[in-house]
N, C-alpha and C positions, 0 to 999 in steps of 0.2 A: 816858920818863916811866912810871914805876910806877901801877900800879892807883889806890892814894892819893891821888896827886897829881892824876892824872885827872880821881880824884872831888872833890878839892879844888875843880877848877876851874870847878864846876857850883854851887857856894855863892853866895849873894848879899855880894857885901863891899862894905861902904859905906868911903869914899875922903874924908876932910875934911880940912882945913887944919888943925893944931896951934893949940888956941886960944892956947897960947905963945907961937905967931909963928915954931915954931921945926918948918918940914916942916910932913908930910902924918901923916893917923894913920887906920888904916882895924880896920873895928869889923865881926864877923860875927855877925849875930842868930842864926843858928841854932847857934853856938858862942862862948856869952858870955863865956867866960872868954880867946879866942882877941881880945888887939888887938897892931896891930903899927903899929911906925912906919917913916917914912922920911924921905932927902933930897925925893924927888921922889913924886906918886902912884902910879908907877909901880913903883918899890922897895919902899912901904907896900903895894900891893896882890899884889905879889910873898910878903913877908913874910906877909903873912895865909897865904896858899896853903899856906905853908911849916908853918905855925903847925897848919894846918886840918889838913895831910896827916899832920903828927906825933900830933896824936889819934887819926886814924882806924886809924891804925897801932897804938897803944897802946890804942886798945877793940876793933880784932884780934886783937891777942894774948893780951889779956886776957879773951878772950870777952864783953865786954861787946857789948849792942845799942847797932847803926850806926845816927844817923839815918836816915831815907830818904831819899833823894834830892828836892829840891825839882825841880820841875815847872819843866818848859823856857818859858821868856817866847818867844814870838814877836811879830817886828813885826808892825804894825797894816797 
């Protein structure tokens, strides 16, 4: 797993149901333009990762500023 992908997997990605009926569709607030679908939530949250890691990749490159990394959730 590359650096990207990594940091992909620290993003918050919300996982919902296709209000088409049709799959899962999963949506990342801190990168709005980032939604992805799938058969199962498990594909849609996969996709996001993919979607997330391909930005961070192309505002690398580009010298553009990286989010920060959001802040780790620990259980209660």
């Amino acid at each position: 797993m590359d650096p990207h992908e990594q940091r992909a997997c620290r993003h918050k990605v919300m996982v919902l149901p296709d209000p088409d009926g049709d799959g899962y569709l999963a949506e990342v607030p801190a990168f709005p333009g980032v939604c992805a679908g799938g058969d199962t939530p498990a594909e849609a949250l996969e996709c996001a990762y993919e979607g997330i890691a391909s930005i961070l990749d192309s505002m690398a490159r580009h010298g553009d500023p990286v989010p920060p990394l959001p802040e780790p959730v620990s259980a209660p």
